[in-house]
C-alpha positions, 0 to 999 in steps of 0.5 A: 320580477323575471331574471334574465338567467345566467349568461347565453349557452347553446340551446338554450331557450326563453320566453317572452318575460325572460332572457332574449324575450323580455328585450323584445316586450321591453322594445314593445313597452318602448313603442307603447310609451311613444305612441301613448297621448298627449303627444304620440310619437308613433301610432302602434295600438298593438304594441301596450296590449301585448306587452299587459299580456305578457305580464312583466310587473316591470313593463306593466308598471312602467305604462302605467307611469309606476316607473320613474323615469327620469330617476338620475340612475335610469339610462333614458329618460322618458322622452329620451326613450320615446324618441329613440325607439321612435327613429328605430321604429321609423327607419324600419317602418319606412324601409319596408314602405319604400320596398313595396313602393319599389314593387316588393310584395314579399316581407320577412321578419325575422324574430319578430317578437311583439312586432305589430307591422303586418297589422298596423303598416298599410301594405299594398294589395297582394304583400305577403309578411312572413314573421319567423320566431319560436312558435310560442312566440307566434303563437302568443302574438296570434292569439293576444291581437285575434282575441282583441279583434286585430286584423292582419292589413296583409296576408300573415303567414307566421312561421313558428321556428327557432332561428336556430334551426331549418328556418328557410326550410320553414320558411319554404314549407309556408309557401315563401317564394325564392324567385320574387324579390323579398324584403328583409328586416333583422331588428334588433337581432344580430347582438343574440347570435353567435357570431357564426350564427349570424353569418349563417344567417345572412347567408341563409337570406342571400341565397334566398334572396332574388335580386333586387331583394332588400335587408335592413339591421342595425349596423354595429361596429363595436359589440363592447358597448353591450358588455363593458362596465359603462353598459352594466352601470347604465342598467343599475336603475333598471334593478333598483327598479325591480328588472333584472336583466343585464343584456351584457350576459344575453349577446354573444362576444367573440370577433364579429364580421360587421354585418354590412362587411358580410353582405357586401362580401355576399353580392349586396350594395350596402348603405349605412346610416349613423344614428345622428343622420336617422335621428335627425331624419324624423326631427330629433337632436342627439340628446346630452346623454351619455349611455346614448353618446356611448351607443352611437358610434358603435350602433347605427343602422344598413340597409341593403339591395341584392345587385 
């Protein structure tokens, strides 16, 4: 069993079976339950090879249906999760699909953990995907999909670096193209940064942004739900189970601009999407439950287009 550790402090670090990293195999874990048979949901092969190489004992038992879950104290039951992680991963899928359909050949993703889209998207001949995250993290996802013989669909040019730091520098130094149109994707980021962290951030993606470059993230409105006492009862059955993580302790609190505030502010025309609307775009009702019923006003999902 991996502990989450005690709350967030500057500098610190992590990896992928602790702290922010074990939330990036739990969303992998996720994407490898809705892609499993009899009734796919999403078709990520990656997504359960990477998350056995990681080596939770949580997430390994829960692929393989070791972790009851539709127990009465879990948060989601099984297709509650399927079907959730499914609209993520749809919605972002499909962003990405829609920039290059408009003529955008450069992608960034940005802590880009077990992400598998520059291997499993059908990018358009000449797409450049940049991922930019912690080099051990890069370094592991390299390595774990080369030594299953997982081939790139585009041309991946990963970007060891700690958000933390000079990543546009980075970014540059990997031969990125401020001048063409990019376009962006912050999934399941924003709650981990310091609030001047994450306007940093943007500000760092609008300068390098030409226009007609795109973004998406999530569109939360209320940063609560991550750490009230609804959201550390929903996590009780996590530990009963043997995972010890309480996101409460890993997002930053504090006043937070709303990110799609922020961008407006910066030049970008901004769309949001409440997650009954992304739901019902791939075919799910808002199930009767109440940990999602608490999420859903507080966290949808934006996209935006850099005038």
């Amino acid at each position: 069993m991996t502990s989450s550790g005690s709350a967030r402090s500057e500098g610190d670090s992590w990896d992928l079976a602790s702290s922010v990293g074990a939330t990036a195999t739990m969303v992998a874990a996720s994407r490898a339950l809705a892609s499993s048979e009899p009734d796919p949901l999403l078709d990520d092969p990656f997504a359960e090879p990477l998350v056995r190489a990681v080596g939770h004992p949580f997430f390994v038992r829960m692929l393989d249906g070791e972790i009851p879950l539709e127990d009465s104290e879990m948060p989601f039951t099984y297709q509650q999760r399927r079907e959730q992680i499914t609209a993520r991963t749809r919605y972002f899928d499909d962003f990405f699909r829609a920039a290059t359909e408009a003529g955008i050949r450069q992608a960034v993703i940005l802590a880009a953990g077990l992400d598998a889209r520059a291997y499993r998207l059908d990018w358009p001949a000449g797409t450049v995907v940049f991922e930019v995250d912690q080099p051990d993290v890069i370094n592991f996802k390299s390595v774990t999909l080369a030594q299953i013989g997982a081939e790139p669909t585009a041309e991946r040019r990963p970007v060891g670096v700690d958000l933390r730091e000079d990543w546009p520098e980075a970014l540059r130094d990997n031969m990125f193209d401020a001048s063409e149109p990019t376009a962006w994707i912050a999934e399941g980021l924003l709650p981990y940064l310091p609030p001047d962290a994450q306007d940093r951030l943007l500000d760092n993606i609008t300068a390098l942004s030409a226009p007609a470059s795109r973004i998406a993230t999530e569109n939360i409105t209320d940063m609560s739900v991550f750490t009230d006492e609804r959201a550390r009862a929903m996590r009780s059955g996590w530990r009963k189970h043997g995972l010890d993580i309480d996101v409460a302790e890993l997002v930053w609190l504090g006043p937070r601009r709303p990110a799609g505030d922020y961008l407006e502010a910066g030049g970008w025309t901004v769309t949001r999407y409440p997650t009954e609307q992304v739901y019902a775009k791939y075919g799910f009702e808002m199930p009767d439950n109440e940990n999602l019923a608490m999420f859903r006003g507080a966290v949808g999902y934006l996209s935006a287009e850099l005038s």
